[in-house]
C-alpha positions as CSV (number, residue, x, y, z in Angstrom):
1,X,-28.4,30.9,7.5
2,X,-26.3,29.1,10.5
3,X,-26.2,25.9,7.7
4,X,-25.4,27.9,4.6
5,X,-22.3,29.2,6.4
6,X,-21.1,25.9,8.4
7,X,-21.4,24.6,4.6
8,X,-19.4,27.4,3.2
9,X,-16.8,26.7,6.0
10,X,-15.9,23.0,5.1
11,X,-16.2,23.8,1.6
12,X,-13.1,26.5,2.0
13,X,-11.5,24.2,4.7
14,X,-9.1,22.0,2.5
15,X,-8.1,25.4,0.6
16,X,-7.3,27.1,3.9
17,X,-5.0,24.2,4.7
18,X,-3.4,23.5,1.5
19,X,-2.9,27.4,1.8
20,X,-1.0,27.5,5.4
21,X,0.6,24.0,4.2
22,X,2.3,26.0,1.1
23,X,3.0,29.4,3.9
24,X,4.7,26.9,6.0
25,X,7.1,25.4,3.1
26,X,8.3,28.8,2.3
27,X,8.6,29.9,5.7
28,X,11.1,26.8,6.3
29,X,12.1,25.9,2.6
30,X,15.5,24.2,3.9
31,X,13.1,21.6,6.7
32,X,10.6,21.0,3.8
33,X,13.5,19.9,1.5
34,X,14.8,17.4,4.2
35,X,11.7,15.9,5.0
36,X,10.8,15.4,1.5
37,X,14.5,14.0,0.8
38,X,13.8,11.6,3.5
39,X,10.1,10.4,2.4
40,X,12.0,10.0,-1.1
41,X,14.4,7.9,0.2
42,X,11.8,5.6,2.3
43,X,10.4,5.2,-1.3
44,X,12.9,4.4,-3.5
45,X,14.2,2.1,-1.3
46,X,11.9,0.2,0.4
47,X,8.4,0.9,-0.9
48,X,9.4,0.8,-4.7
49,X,10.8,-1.9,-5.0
50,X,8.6,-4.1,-2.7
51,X,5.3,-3.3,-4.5
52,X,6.6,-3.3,-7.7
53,X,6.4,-6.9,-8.6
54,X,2.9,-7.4,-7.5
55,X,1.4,-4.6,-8.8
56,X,3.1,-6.0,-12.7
57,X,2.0,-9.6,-11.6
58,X,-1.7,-9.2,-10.2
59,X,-2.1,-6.6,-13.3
60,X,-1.2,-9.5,-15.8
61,X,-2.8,-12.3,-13.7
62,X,-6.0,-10.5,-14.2
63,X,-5.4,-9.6,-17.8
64,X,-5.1,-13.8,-18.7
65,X,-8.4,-14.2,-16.9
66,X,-6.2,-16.2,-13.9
67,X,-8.2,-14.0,-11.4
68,X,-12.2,-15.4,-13.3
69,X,-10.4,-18.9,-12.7
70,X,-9.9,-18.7,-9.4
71,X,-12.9,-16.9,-8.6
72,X,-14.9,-19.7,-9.8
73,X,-12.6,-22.3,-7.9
74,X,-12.5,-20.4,-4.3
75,X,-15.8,-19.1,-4.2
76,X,-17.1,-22.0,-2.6
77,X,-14.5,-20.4,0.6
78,X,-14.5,-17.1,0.4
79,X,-18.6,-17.0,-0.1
80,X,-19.7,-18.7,3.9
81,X,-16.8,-17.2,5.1
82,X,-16.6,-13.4,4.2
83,X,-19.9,-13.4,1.9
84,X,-17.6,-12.4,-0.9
85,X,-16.4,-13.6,-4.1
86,X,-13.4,-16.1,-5.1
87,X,-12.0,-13.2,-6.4
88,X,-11.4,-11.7,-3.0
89,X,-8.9,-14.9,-2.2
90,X,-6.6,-13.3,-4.4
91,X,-6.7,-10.2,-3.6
92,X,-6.2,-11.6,-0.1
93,X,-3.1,-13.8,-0.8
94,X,-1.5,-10.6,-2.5
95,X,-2.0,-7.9,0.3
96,X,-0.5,-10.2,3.2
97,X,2.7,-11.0,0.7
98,X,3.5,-7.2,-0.2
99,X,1.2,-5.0,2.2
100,X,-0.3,-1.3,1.8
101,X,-1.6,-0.2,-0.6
102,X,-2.0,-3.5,-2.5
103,X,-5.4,-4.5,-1.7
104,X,-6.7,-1.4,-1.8
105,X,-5.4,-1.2,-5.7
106,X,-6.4,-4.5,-6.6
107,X,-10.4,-4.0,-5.1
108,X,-10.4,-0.5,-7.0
109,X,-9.4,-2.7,-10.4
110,X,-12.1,-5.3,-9.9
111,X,-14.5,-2.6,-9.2
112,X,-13.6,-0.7,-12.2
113,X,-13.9,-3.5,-14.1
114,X,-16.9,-4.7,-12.9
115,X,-15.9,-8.1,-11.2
116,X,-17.3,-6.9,-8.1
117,X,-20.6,-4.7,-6.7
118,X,-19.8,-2.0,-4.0
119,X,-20.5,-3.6,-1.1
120,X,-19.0,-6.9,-1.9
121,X,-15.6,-4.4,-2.4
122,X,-16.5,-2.7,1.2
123,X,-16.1,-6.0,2.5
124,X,-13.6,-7.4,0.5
125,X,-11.5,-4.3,1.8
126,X,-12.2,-4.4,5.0
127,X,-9.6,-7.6,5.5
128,X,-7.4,-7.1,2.1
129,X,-5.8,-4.0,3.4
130,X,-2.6,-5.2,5.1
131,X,0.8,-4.5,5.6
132,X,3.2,-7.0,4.4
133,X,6.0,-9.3,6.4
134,X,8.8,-7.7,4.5
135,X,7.3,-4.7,6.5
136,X,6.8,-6.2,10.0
137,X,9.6,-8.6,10.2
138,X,12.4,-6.8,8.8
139,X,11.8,-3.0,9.2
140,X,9.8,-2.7,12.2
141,X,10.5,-5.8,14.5
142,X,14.7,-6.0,13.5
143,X,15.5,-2.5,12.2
144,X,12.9,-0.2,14.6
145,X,12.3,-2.5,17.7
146,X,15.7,-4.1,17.6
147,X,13.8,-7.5,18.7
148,X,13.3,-10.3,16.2
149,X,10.9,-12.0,19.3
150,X,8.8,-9.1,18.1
151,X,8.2,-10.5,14.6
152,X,6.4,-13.3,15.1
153,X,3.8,-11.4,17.7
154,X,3.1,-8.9,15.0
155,X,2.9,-11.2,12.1
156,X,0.1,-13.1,14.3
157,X,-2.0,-10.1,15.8
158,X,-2.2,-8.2,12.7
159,X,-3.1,-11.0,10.2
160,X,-5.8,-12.5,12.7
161,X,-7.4,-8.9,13.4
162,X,-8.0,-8.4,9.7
163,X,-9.7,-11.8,9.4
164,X,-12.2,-10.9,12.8
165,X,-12.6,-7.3,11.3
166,X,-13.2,-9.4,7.5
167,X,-15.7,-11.8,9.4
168,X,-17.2,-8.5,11.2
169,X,-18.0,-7.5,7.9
170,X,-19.6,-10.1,6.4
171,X,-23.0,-9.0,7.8
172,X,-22.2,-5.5,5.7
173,X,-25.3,-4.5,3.9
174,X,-26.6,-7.9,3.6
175,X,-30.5,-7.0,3.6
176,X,-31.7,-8.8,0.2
177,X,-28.5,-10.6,-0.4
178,X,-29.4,-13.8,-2.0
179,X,-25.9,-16.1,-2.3
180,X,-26.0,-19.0,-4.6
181,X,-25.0,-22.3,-3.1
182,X,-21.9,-23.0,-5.5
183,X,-19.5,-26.0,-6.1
184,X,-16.0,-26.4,-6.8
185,X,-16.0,-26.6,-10.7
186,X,-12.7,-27.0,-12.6
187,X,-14.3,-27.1,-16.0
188,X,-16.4,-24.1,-14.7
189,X,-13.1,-22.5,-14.0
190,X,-11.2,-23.1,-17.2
191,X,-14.5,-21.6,-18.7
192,X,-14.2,-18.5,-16.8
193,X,-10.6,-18.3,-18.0
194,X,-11.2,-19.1,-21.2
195,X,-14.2,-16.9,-21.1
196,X,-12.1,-13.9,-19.2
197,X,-9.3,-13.9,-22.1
198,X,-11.8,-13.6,-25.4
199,X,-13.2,-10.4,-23.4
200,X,-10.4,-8.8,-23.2
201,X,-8.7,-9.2,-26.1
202,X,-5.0,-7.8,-25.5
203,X,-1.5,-10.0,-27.1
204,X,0.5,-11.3,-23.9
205,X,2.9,-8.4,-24.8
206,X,0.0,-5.3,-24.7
207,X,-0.5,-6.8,-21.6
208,X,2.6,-6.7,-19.9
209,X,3.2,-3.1,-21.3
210,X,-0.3,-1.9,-20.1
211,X,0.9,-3.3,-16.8
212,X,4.4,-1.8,-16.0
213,X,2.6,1.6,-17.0
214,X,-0.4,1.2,-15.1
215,X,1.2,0.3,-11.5
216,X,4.6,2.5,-11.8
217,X,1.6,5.1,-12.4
218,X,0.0,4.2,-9.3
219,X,3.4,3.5,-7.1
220,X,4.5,7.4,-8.4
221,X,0.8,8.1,-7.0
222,X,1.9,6.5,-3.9
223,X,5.6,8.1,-3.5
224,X,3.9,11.6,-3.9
225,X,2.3,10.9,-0.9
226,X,4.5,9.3,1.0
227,X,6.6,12.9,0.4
228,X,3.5,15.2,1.6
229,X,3.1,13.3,4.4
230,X,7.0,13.3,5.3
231,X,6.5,17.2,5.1
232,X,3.3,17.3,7.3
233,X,4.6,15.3,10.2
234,X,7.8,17.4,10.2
235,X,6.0,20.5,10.3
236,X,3.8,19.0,12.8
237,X,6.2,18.2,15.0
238,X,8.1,21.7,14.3
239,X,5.5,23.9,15.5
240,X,4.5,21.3,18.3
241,X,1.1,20.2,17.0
242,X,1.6,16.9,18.2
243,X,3.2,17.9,21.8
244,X,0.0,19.5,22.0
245,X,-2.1,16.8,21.3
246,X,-0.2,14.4,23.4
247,X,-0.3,16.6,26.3
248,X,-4.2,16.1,26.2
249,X,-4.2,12.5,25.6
250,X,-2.4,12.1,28.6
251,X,-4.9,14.3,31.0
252,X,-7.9,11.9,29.4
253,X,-5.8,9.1,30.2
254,X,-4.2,9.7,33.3
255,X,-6.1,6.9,35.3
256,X,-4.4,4.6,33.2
257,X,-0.8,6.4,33.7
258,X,0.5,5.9,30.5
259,X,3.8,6.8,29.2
260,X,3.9,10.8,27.6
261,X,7.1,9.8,24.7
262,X,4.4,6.5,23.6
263,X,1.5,8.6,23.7
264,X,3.4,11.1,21.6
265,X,4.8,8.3,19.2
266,X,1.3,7.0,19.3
267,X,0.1,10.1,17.8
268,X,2.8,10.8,15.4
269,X,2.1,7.4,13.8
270,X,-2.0,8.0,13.3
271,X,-0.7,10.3,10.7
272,X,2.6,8.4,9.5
273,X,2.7,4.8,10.2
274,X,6.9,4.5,9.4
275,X,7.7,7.9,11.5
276,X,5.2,6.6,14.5
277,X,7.4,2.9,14.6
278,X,10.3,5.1,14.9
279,X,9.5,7.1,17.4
280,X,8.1,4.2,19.4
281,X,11.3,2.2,19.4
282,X,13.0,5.1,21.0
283,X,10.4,5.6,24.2
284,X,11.9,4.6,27.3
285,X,9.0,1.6,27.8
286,X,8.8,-1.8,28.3
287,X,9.2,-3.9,24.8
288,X,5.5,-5.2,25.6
289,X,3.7,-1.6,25.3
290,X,5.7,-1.1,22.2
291,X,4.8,-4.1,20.6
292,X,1.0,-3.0,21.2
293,X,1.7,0.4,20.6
294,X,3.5,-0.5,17.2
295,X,0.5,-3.4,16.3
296,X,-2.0,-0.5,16.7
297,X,-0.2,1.7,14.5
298,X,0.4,-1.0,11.8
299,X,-3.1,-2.1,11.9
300,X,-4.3,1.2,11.6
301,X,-2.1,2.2,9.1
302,X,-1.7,6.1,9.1
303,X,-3.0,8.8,7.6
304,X,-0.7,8.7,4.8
305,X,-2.1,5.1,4.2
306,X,-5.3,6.4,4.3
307,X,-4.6,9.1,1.8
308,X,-3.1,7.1,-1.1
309,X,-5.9,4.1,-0.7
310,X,-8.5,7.2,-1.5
311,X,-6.8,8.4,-4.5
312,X,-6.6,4.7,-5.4
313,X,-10.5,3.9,-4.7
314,X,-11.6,7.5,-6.1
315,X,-14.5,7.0,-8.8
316,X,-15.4,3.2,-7.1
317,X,-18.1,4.0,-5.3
318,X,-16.9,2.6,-2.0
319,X,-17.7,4.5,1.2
320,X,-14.5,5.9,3.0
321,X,-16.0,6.1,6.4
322,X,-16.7,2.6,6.4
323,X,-13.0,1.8,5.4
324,X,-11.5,4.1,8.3
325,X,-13.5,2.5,10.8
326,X,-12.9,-0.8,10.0
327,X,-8.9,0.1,10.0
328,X,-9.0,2.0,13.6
329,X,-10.9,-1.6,14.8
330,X,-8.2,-3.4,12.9
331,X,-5.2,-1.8,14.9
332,X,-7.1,-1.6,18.3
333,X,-7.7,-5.9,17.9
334,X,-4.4,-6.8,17.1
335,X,-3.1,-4.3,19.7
336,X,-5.8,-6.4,22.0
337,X,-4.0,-9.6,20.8
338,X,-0.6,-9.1,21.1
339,X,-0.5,-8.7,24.7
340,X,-1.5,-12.2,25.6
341,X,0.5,-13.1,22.9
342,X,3.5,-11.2,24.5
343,X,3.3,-12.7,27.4
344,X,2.8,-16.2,25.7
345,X,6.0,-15.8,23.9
346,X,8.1,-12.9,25.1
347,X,7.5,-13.5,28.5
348,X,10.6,-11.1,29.2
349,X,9.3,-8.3,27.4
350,X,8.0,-6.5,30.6
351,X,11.6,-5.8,31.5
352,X,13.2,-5.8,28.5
353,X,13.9,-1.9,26.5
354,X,15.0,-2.3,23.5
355,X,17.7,0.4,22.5
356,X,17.6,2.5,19.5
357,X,17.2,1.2,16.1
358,X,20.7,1.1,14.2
359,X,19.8,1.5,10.4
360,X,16.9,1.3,7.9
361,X,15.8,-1.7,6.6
362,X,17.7,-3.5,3.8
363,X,18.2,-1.8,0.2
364,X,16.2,-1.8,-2.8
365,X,17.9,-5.1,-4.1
366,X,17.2,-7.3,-1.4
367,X,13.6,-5.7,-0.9
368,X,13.0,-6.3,-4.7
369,X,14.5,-10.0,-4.7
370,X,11.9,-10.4,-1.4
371,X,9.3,-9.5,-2.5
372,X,9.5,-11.8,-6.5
373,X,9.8,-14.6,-3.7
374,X,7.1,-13.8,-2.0
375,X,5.2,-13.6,-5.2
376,X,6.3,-16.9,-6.2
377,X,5.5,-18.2,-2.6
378,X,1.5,-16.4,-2.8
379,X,0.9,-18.4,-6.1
380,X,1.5,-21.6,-4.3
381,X,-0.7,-20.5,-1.5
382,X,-3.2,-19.6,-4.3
383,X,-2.8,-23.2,-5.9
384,X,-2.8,-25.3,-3.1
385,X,-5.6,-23.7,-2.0
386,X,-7.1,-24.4,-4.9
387,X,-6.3,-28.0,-5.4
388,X,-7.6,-28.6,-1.7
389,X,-10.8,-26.7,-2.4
390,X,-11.3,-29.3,-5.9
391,X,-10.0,-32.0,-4.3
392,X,-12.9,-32.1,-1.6
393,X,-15.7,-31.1,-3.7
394,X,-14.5,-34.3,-5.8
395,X,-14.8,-36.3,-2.4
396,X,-18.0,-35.0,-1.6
397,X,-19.7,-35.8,-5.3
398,X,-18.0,-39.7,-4.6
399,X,-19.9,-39.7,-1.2
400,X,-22.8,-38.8,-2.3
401,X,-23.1,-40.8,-5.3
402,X,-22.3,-43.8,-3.3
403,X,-25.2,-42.6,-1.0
404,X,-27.6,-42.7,-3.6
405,X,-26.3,-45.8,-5.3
């Protein structure tokens, strides 16, 4: 009986909230509308623009079959490494140019499509969910921190958690798994391509249509949450939620004495990375706790992170759980990191308070033009990566026909 109603309790849960969430919009209709304006704004000029071009070039990439060529090509990589297919390289490449929720979207298309199983997507995802550098660099360590020292720091600890929390994962359901040993193949590459672009079938210009409609779907899926969330954490922090919740941390935590405005921005930006940087940047601590505080936040991502990669996975298959551990892990490493890594290269940052930030991070046009170089500058990683990869298998082949001759 006790079961029935704990079950009948979760079930009416998420109506209960979406309920008091709707009570609190018309009890403060004029708050709701700012905090929606200003999660508008963060989209249209900063998230927008910045995804757009990967979304439209990983889309037609795939469509042409260049993603079956390079799967072949890099598998020989990313299978010791990660236990995961060549595929995943890609994927890779493209969440650390453009960040959230990239890698999440492109793991749900290869899933969909059948290029990958479910657990070779678990662990894919588990190191291709990333914010970008356009992110780090330019809004958080310039715009929020006011320290370009920062960058680099951040750049460093978050990157080189997701490949620990990607090698972590490598022993992810691996009971049975049988991996070929497999060579770098350029025939067997242009064959997968080749081989890729009979199957599916679509002119160059279907292609390109499907694919501005297909991601300005998904980035419309994103901006709606981005809004909601900009809602929530207003509320939140309206009727003191999150004072609340701070006020606890810090009796758990008092041994450690930490600061009550970080522990409060800390919180804040578990449910909304961007609002959380913020709201670090302006405690009154040392530039070395915010740089961990802010690497936490980034590597964990937010809520509202979390929120849009599970519309984007819904109908995949993959296990959520296993995705929000893996992305608490990731922010509490590359927090881990970045203090030695402070010290190593911002030695000054124990004394140093940075003040306020003084704007937002550069418009739409500059995000836009950043991010088709970045693009540009992830297919040369991809090549070179490539032509390194083909260029030692052909080395090893000479050796070992020498050997034998």
């Amino acid at each position: 009986m006790n079961h029935q109603k704990s079950r009948a309790w979760r079930a009416a849960l998420p109506g209960l909230t979406a309920f008091l969430l709707l009570l609190s919009i018309l009890a403060s209709p004029k708050e709701a509308y700012e905090a929606a304006l200003s999660g508008l704004d963060v989209f249209l000029h900063s998230v927008f623009p910045a995804l757009l071009p990967f979304f439209i070039a990983s889309e037609i990439m795939a469509g042409l079959g260049v993603v079956d060529f390079l799967s072949v090509l890099l598998d020989p990589i990313m299978g010791p490494l990660f236990r995961c297919p060549g595929c995943s390289s890609f994927i890779w490449i493209m969440s650390i140019t453009s960040g959230y929720p990239t890698g999440a979207r492109l793991v749900s298309m290869f899933r969909k499509q059948k290029k990958i199983t479910v657990d070779e997507a678990q662990r894919i995802l588990s190191f291709c969910s990333t914010s970008g550098p356009l992110f780090l660099v330019g809004a958080v360590s310039v715009s929020m921190l006011n320290s370009p020292k920062s960058g680099t720091i951040l750049l460093i600890s978050h990157f080189s958690a997701a490949i620990l929390i990607g090698l972590a994962f490598r022993f992810y359901h691996t009971k049975g798994l049988m991996r070929h040993k497999s060579s770098v193949s350029l025939p067997k590459a242009l064959s997968a391509l080749s081989s890729a672009r009979k199957r599916d079938g679509r002119p160059i210009g279907q292609i390109m249509g499907d694919s501005v409609r297909n991601s300005v779907n998904v980035l419309l899926m994103v901006g709606g949450f981005i809004i909601l969330f900009s809602v929530i954490i207003d509320l939140l922090m309206r009727i003191r939620v999150i004072d609340a919740l701070a006020a606890i941390l810090s009796v758990l935590l008092k041994p450690f004495r930490p600061d009550p405005s970080l522990i409060k921005a800390v919180i804040g930006g578990m449910i909304e990375m961007t609002a959380g940087g913020k709201l670090v940047s302006a405690a009154f601590v040392s530039m070395d706790r915010k740089i961990a505080a802010v690497s936490f936040l980034i590597g964990w991502s937010g809520l509202s992170i979390h929120a849009q990669t599970a519309g984007i996975l819904s109908g995949t298959g993959i296990r959520f759980r296993s995705y929000i551990l893996g992305k608490f892990f990731h922010g509490l490493i590359a927090a881990l990191i970045s203090l030695p890594l402070t010290r190593l290269l911002y030695p000054e940052a124990a004394e140093v308070s940075a003040p306020l930030p003084g704007g937002f991070p550069p418009d739409w046009k500059e995000y836009f033009l950043s991010s088709w170089k970045l693009l540009f500058a992830a297919l040369l990683c991809i090549a070179l990566a490539a032509a390194i990869s083909y260029a030692r298998n052909r080395n090893k082949k000479k050796g070992s026909r020498k050997i034998t001759a």
